[in-house]
C-alpha positions in Angstrom: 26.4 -2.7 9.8 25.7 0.9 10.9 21.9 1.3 11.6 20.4 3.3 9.2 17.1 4.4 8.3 17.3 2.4 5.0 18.9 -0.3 6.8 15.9 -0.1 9.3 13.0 -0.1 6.4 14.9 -2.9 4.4 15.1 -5.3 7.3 12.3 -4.8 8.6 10.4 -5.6 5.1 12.4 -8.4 4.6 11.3 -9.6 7.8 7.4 -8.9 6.8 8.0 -10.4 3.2 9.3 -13.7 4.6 6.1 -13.3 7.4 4.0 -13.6 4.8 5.1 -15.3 2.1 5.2 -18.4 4.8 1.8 -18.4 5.6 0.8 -17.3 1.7 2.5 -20.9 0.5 -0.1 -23.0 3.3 -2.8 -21.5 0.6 -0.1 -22.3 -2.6 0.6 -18.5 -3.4 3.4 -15.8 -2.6 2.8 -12.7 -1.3 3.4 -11.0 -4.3 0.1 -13.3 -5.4 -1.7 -12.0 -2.5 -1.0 -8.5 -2.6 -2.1 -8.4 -6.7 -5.4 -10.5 -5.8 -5.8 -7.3 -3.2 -5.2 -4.5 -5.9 -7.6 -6.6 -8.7 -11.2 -4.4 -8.5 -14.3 -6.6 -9.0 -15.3 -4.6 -12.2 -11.7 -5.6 -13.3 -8.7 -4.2 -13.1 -6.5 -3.2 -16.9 -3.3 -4.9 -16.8 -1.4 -1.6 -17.6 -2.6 -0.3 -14.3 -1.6 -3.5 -12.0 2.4 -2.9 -12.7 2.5 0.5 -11.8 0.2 0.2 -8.4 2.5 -2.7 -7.3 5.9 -1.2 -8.1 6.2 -4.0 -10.4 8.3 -4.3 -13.8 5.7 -5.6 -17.1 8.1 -8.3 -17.6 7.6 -9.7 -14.1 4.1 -8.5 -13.7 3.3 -10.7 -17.3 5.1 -13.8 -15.2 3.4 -13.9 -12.2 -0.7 -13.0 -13.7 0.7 -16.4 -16.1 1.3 -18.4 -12.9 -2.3 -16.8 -11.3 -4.2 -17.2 -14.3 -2.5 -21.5 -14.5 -4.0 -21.6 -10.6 -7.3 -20.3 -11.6 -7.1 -17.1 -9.6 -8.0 -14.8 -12.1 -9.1 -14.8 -15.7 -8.0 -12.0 -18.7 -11.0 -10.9 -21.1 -10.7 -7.8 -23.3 -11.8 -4.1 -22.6 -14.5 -3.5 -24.2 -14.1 -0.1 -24.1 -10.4 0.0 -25.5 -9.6 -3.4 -27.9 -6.2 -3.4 -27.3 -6.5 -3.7 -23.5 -6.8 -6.1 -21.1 -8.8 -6.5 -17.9 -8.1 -8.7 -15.5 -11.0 -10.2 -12.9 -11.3 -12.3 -9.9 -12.1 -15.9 -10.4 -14.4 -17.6 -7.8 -10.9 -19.1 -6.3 -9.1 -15.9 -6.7 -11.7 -14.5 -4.4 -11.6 -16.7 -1.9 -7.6 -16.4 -2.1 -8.7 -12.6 -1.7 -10.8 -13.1 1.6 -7.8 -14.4 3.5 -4.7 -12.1 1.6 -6.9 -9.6 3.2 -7.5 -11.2 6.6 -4.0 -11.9 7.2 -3.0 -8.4 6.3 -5.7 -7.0 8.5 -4.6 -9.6 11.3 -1.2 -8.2 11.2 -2.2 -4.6 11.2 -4.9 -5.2 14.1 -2.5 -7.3 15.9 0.7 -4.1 15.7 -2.1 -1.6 16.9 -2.8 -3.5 20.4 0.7 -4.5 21.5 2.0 -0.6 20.6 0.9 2.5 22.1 -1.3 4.4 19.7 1.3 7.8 20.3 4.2 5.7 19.0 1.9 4.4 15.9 0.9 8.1 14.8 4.6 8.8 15.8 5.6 6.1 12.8 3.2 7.4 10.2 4.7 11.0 10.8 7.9 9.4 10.2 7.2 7.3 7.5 5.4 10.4 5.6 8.2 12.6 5.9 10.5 10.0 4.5 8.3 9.4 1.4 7.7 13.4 0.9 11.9 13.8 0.8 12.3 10.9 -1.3 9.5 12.3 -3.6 11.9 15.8 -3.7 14.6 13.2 -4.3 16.1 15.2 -1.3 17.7 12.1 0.6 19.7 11.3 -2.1 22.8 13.2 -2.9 24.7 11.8 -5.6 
């Protein structure tokens, strides 16, 4: 395949997804578990607000917080300031879950900033903000 910047992003995610979702099933979750259990506030989160900070569909979002809240890694209780809503908290074992979703993400990160020189790292966040500002424009893709 011709290397591509897509290419390049894809692959390398893929790469990181499997990474991850390895070590998450020694602790029986997915990444996608971890990464929700790291966007869940402690004053609890609404449910509409979950989907849209993941980059995650309702219908699949609704799936997985089914399979979190069956663990016992978070519980639902209504808003009390809007009755139709639904926040969604931390239970004592979705916090723990928490503690090492985040050590492992922060192991990773620690772990890329002492094996590459610190020029090429702010090098790669110039990069990677340029290519979210085009896609914002919707200037990369011409259809």
């Amino acid at each position: 395949m011709a290397k591509t910047i897509e290419y390049a992003l894809r692959s390398t995610w893929q790469l990181i997804t499997n990474m991850y979702n390895e070590e998450a099933t020694k602790y029986d979750a997915t990444m996608t578990m971890a990464f929700t259990l790291l966007c869940i506030d402690a004053d609890g989160t609404p449910s509409t607000t979950l989907g849209p900070k993941m980059g995650m569909e309702s219908t699949s979002l609704s799936r997985l917080l089914n399979t979190m809240e069956e663990r016992g890694y978070i519980v639902r209780k209504p808003n009390p300031e809007d009755g139709r809503g639904i926040l969604i908290f931390l239970t004592e074992k979705g916090t723990e879950k928490r503690a090492l979703s985040k050590k492992t993400v922060l192991d990773f990160n620690n772990g890329l900033l002492e094996s590459i020189e610190v020029e090429k790292i702010e090098h790669f966040y110039e990069v990677i903000d340029a290519i979210k500002v085009q896609v914002e424009k919707k200037q990369l893709i011409k259809i």
